[in-house]
C-alpha positions in Angstrom: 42.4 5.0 -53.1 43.0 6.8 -56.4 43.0 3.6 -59.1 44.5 5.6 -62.1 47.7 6.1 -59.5 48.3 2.9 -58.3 47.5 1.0 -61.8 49.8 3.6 -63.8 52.5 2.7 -61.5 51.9 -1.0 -60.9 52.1 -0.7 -65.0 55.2 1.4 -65.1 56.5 -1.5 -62.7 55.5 -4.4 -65.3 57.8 -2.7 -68.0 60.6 -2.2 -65.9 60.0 -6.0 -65.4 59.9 -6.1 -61.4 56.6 -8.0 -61.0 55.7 -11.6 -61.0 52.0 -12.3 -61.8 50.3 -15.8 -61.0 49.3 -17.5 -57.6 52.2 -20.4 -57.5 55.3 -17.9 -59.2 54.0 -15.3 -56.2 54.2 -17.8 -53.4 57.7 -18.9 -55.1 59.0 -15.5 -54.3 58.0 -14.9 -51.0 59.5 -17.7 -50.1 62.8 -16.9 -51.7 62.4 -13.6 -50.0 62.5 -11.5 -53.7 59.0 -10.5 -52.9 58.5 -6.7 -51.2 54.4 -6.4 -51.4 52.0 -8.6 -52.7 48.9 -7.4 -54.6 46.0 -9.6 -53.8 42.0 -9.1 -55.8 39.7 -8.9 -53.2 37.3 -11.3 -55.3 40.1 -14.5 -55.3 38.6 -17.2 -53.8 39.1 -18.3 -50.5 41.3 -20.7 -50.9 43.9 -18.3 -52.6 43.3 -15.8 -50.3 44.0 -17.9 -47.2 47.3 -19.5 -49.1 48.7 -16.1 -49.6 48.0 -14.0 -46.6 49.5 -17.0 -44.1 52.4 -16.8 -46.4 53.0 -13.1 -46.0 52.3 -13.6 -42.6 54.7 -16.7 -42.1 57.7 -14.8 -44.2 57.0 -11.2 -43.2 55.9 -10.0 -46.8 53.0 -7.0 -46.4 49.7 -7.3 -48.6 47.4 -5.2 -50.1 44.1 -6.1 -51.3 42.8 -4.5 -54.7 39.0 -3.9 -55.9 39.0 -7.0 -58.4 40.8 -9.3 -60.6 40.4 -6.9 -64.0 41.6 -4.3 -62.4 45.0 -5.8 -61.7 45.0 -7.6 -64.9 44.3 -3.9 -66.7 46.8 -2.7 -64.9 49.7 -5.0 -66.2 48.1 -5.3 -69.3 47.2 -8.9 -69.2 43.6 -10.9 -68.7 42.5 -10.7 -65.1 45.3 -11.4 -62.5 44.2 -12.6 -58.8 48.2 -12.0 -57.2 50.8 -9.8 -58.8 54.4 -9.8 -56.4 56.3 -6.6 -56.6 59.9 -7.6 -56.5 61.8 -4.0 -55.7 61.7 -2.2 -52.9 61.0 1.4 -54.6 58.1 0.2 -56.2 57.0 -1.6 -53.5 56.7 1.5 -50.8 54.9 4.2 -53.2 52.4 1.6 -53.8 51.8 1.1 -50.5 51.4 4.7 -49.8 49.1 4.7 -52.5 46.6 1.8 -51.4 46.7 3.4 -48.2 
């Protein structure tokens, strides 16, 4: 996984404003069905981590796990983030292919 790639364009995502960052606003989306990928820090805690996987699961939403928290924080140019939902469908695939 190249980090530079997947932050600049999980940051280009942020200013074109198709992201949602925070635990309760993710789960929101998913269940509306807005939500294409959810980004996940691989050091949330357990509890988080359990909510938001069986929702993906439950509405059909993929996941990705990233290295940590800062990272995805960094990469929308906020303090650390544990969940950031993509909400198009363009962004949304090239990340996957990215944390692939």
């Amino acid at each position: 996984m190249n980090s530079n790639q997947w932050m600049s364009l999980l940051g280009l995502a942020n200013r074109a404003r198709k992201i949602i960052s925070g635990e309760e606003l993710s789960v929101k989306e998913i269940r509306s069905g807005k939500a294409k990928l959810i980004l996940l820090s691989a050091d949330a805690s357990a509890n988080t981590t359990k909510k938001i996987t069986d929702k993906c699961n439950s509405y059909n939403v993929p996941f990705k796990m990233v290295p940590d928290r800062f990272q995805l924080g960094q990469a929308i140019g906020k303090e650390a983030r544990v969940v950031v939902a993509l909400l198009d469908e363009g962004f949304a695939k090239k990340l996957l292919t990215l944390l692939d």
